[in-house]
N, CA, C and O atoms as a GROMACS GRO file, in nm:
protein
  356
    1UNK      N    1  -3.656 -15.922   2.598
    1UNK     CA    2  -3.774 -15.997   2.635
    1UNK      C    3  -3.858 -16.023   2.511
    1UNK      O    4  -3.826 -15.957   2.413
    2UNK      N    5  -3.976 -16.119   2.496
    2UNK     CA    6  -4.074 -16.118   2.426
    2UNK      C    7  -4.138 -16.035   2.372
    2UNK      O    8  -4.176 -16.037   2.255
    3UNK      N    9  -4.165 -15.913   2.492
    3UNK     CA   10  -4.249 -15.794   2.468
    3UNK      C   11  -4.199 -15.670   2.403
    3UNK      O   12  -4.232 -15.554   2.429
    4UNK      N   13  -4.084 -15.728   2.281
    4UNK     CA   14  -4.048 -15.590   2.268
    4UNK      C   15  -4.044 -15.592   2.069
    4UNK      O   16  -3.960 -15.523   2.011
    5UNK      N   17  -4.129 -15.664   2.002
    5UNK     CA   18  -4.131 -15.670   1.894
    5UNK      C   19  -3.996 -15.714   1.803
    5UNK      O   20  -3.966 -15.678   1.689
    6UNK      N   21  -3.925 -15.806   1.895
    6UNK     CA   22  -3.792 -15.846   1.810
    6UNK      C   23  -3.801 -16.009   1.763
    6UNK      O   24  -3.899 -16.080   1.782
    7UNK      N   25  -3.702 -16.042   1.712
    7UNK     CA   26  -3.721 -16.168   1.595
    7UNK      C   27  -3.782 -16.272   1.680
    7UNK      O   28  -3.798 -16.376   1.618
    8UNK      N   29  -3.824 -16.277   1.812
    8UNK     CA   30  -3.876 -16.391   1.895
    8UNK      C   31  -4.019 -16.357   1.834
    8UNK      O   32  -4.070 -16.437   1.755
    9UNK      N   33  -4.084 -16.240   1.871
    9UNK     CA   34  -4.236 -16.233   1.920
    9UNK      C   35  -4.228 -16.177   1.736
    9UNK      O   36  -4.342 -16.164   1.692
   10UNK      N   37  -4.158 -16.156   1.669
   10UNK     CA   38  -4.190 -16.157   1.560
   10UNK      C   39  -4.204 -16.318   1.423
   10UNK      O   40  -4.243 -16.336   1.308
   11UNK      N   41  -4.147 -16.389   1.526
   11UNK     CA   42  -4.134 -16.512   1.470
   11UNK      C   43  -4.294 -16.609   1.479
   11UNK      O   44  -4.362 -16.673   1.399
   12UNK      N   45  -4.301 -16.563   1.666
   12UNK     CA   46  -4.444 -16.614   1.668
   12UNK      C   47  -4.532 -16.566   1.627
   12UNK      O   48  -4.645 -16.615   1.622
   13UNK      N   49  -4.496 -16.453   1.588
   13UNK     CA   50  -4.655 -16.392   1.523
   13UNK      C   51  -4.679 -16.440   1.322
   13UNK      O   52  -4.774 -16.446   1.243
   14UNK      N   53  -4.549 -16.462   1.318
   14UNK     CA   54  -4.574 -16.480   1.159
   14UNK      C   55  -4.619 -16.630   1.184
   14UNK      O   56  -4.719 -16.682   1.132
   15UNK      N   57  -4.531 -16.692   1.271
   15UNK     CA   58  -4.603 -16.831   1.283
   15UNK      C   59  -4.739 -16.865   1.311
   15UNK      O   60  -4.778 -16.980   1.291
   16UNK      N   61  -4.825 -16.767   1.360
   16UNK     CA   62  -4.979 -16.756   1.388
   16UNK      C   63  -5.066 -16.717   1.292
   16UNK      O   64  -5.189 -16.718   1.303
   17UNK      N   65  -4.987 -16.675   1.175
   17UNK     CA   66  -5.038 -16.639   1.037
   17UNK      C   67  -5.032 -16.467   1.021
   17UNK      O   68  -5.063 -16.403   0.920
   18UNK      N   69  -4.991 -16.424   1.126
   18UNK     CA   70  -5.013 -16.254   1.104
   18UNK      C   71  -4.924 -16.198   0.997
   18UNK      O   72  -4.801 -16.189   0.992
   19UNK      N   73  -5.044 -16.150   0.888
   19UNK     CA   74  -4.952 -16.120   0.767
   19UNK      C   75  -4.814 -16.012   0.820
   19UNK      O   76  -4.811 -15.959   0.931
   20UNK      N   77  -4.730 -15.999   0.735
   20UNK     CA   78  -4.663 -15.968   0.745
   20UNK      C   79  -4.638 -15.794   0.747
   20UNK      O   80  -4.540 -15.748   0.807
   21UNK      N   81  -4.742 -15.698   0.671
   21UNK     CA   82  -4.742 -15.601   0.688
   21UNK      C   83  -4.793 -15.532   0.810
   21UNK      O   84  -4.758 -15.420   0.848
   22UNK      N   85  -4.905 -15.632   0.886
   22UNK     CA   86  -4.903 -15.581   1.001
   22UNK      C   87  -4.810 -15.584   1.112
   22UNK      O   88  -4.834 -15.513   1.210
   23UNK      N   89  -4.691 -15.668   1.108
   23UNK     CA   90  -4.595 -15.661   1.161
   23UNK      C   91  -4.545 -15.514   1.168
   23UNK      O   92  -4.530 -15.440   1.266
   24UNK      N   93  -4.518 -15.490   1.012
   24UNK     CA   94  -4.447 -15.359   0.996
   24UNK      C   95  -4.515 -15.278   1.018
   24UNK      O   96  -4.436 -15.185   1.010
   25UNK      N   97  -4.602 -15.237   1.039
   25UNK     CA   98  -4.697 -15.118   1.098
   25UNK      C   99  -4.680 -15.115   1.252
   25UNK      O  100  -4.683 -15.013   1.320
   26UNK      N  101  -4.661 -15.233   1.292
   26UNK     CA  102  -4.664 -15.255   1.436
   26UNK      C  103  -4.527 -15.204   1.526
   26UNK      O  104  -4.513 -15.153   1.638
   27UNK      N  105  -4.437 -15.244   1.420
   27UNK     CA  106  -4.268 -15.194   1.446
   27UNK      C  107  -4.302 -15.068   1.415
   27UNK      O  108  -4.235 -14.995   1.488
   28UNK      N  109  -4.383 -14.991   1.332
   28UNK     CA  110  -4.378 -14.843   1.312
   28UNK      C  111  -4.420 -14.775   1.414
   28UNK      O  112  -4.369 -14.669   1.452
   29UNK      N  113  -4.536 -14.844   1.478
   29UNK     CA  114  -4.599 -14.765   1.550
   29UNK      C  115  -4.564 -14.811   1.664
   29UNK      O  116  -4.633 -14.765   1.755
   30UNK      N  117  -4.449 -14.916   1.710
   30UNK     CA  118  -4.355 -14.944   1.845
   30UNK      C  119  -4.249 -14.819   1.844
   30UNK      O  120  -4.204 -14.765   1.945
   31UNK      N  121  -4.221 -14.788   1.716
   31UNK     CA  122  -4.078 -14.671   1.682
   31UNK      C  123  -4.159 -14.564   1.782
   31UNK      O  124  -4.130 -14.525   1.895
   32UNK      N  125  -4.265 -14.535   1.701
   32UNK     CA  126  -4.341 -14.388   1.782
   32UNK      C  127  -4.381 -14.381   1.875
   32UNK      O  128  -4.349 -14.281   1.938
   33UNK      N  129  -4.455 -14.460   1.927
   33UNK     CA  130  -4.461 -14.489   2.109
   33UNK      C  131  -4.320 -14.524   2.200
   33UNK      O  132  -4.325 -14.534   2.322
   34UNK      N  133  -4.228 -14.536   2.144
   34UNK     CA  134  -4.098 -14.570   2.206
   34UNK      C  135  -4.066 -14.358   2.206
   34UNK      O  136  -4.037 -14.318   2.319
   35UNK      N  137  -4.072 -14.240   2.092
   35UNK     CA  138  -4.045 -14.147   2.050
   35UNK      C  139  -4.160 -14.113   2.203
   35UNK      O  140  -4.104 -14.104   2.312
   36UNK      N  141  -4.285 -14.100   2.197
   36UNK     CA  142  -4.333 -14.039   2.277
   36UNK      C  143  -4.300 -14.070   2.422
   36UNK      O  144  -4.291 -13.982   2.508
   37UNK      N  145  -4.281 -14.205   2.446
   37UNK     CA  146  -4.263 -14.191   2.592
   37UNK      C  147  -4.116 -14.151   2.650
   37UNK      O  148  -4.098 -14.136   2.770
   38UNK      N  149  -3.992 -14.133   2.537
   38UNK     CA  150  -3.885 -14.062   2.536
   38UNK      C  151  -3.953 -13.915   2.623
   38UNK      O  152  -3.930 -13.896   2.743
   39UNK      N  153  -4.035 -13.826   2.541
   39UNK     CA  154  -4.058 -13.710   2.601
   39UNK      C  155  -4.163 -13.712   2.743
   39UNK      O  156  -4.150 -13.643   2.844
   40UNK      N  157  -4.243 -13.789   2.720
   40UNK     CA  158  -4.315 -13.830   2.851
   40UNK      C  159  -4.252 -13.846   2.988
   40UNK      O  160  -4.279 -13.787   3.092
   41UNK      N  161  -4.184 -13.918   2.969
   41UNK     CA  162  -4.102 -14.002   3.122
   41UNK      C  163  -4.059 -13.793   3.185
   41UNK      O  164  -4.110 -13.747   3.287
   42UNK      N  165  -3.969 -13.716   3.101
   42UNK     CA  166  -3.948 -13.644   3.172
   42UNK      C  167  -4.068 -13.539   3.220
   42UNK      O  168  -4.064 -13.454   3.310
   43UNK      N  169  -4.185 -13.575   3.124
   43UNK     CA  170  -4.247 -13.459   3.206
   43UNK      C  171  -4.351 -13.486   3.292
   43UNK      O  172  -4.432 -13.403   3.335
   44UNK      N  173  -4.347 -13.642   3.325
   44UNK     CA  174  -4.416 -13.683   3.448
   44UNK      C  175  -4.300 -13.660   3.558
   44UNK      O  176  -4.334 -13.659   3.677
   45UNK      N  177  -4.197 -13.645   3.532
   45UNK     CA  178  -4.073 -13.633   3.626
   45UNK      C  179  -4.097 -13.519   3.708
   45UNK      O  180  -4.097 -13.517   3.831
   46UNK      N  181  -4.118 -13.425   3.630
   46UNK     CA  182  -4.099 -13.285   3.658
   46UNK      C  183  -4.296 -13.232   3.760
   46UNK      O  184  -4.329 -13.162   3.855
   47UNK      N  185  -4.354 -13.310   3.673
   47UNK     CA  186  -4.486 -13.282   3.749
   47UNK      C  187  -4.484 -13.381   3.885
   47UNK      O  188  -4.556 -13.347   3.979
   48UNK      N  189  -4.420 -13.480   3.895
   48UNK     CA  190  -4.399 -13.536   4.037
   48UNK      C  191  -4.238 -13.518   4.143
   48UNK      O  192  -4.205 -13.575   4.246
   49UNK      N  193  -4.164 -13.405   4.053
   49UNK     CA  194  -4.124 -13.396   4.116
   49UNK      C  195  -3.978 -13.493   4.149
   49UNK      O  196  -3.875 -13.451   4.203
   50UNK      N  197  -3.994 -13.584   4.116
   50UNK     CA  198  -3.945 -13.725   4.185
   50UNK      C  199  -3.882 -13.842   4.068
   50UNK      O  200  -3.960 -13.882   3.982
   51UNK      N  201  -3.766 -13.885   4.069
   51UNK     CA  202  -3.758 -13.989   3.960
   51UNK      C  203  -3.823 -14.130   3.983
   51UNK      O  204  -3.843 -14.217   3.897
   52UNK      N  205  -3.850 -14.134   4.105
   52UNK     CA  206  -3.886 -14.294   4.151
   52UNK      C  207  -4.013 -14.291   4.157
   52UNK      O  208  -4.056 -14.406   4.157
   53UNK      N  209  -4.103 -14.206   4.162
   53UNK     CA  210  -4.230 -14.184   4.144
   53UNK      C  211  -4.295 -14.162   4.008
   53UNK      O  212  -4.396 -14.224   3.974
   54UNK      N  213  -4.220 -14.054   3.916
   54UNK     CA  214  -4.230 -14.081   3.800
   54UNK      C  215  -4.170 -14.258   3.691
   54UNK      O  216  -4.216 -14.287   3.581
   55UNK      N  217  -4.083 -14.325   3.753
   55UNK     CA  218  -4.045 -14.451   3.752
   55UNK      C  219  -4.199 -14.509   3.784
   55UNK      O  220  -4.262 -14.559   3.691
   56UNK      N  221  -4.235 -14.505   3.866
   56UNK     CA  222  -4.331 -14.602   3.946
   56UNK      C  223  -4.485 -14.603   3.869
   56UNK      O  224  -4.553 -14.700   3.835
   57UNK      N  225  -4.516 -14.432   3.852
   57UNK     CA  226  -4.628 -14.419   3.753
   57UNK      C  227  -4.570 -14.450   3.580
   57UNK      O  228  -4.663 -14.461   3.500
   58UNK      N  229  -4.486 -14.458   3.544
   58UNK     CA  230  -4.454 -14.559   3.404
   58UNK      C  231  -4.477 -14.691   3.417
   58UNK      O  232  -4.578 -14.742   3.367
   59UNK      N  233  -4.395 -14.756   3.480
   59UNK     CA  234  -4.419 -14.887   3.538
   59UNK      C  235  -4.578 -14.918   3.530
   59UNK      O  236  -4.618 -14.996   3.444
   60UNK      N  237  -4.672 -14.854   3.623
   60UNK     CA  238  -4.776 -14.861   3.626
   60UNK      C  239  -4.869 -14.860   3.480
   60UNK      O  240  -4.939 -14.951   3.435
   61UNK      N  241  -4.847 -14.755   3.435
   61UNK     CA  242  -4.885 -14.743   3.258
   61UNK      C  243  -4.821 -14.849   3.231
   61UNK      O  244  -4.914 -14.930   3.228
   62UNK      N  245  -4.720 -14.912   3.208
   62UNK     CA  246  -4.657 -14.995   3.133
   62UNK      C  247  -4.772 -15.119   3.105
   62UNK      O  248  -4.825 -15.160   3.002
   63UNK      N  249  -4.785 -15.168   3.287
   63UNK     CA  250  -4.854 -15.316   3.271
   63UNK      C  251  -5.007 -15.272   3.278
   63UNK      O  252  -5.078 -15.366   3.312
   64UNK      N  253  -5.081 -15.145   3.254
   64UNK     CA  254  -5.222 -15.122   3.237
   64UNK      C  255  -5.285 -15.131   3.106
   64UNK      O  256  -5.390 -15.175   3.060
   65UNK      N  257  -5.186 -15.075   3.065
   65UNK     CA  258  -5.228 -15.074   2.876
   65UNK      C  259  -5.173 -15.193   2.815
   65UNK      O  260  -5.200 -15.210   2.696
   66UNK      N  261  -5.084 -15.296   2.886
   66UNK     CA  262  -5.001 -15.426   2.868
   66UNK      C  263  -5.161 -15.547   2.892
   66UNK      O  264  -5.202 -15.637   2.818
   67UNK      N  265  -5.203 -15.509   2.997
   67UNK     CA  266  -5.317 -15.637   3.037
   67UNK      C  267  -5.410 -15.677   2.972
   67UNK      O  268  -5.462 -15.774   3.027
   68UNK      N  269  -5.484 -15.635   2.830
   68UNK     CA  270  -5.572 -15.630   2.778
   68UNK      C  271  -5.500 -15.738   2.683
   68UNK      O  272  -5.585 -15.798   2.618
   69UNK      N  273  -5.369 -15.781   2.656
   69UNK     CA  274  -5.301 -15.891   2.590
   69UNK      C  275  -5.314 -16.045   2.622
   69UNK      O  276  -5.292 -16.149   2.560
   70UNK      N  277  -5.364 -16.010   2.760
   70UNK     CA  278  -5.407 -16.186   2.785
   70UNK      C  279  -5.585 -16.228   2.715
   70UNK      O  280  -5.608 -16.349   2.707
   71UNK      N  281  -5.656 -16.168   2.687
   71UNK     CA  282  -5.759 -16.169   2.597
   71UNK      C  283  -5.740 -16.149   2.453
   71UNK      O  284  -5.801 -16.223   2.376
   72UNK      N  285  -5.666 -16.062   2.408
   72UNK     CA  286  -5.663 -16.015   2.275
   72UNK      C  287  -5.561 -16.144   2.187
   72UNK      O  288  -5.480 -16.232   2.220
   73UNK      N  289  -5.636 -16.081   2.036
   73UNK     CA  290  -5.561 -16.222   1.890
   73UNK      C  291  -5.451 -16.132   1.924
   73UNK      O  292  -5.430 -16.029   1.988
   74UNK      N  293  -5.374 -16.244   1.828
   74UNK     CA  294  -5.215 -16.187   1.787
   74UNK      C  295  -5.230 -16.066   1.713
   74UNK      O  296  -5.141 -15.994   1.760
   75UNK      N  297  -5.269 -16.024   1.655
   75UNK     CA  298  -5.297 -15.884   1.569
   75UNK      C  299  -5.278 -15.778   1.683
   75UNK      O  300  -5.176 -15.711   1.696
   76UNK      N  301  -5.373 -15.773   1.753
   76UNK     CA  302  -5.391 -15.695   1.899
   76UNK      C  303  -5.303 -15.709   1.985
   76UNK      O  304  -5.292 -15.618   2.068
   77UNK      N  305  -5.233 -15.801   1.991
   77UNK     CA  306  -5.091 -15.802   2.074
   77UNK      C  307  -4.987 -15.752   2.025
   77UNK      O  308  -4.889 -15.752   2.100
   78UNK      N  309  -4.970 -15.696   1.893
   78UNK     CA  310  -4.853 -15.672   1.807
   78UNK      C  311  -4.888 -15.479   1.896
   78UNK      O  312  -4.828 -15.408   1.977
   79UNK      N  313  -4.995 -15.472   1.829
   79UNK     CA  314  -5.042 -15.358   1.843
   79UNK      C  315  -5.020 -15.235   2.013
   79UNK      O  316  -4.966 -15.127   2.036
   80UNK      N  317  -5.110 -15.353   2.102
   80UNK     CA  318  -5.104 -15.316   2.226
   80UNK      C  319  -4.954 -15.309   2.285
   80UNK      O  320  -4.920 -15.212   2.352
   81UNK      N  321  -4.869 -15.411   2.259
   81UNK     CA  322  -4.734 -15.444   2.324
   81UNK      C  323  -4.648 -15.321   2.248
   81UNK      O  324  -4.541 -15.295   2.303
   82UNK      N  325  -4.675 -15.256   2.151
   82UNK     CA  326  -4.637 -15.137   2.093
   82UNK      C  327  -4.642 -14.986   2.174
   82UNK      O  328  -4.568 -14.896   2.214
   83UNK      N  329  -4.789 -15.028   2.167
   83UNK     CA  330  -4.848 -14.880   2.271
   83UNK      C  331  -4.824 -14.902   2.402
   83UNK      O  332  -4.852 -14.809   2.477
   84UNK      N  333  -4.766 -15.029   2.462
   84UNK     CA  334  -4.745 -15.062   2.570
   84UNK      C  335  -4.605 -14.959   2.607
   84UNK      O  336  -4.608 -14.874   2.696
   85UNK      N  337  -4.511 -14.980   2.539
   85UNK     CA  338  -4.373 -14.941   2.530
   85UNK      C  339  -4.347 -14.783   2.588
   85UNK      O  340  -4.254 -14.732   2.650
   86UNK      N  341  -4.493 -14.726   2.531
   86UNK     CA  342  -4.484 -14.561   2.631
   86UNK      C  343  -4.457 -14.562   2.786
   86UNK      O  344  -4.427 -14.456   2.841
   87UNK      N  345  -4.464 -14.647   2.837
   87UNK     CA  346  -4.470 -14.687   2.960
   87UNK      C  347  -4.298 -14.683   3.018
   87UNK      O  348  -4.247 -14.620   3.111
   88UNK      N  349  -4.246 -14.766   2.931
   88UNK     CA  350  -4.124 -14.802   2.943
   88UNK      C  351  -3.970 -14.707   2.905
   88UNK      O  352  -3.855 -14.747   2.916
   89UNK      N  353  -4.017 -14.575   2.858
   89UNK     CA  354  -3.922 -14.549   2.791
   89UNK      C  355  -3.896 -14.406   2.941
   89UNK      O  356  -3.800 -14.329   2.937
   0.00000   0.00000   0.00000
């Protein structure tokens, strides 16, 4: 998809002028929010008990910390759609 910091949404963002090192900060800090919600997902698992519930409250994080992207510059979308990714993993 778009939302996952690869040569699409990295194309449009250089095309919007976003220098280029904030890209790479942005892929850095997509690496580490991808690392944390690795350990997350299981231990909302275990506190609900449930995989489809812990599924359901990610999901939920996913598109809460995702929504603040229909207001925000491209800078802030690199950023948020990063920290978004805890959601997803």
């Amino acid at each position: 998809t778009v939302l996952d910091n690869g040569a699409l949404m990295t194309s449009f963002l250089q095309w919007s002028g976003i220098p280029v090192y904030y890209l790479g900060i942005g892929r850095g800090f997509g690496a580490l929010c991808g690392l944390v919600g690795t350990f997350a997902f299981p231990t909302i698992q275990e506190a609900t008990k449930s995989v489809y519930t812990a599924g359901l409250i990610s999901l939920i994080l996913f598109l809460v910390i995702l929504f603040p992207t229909l207001w925000s510059s491209p800078v802030c979308l690199v950023f948020i759609v990063s920290f978004s990714r805890i959601g997803l993993w």
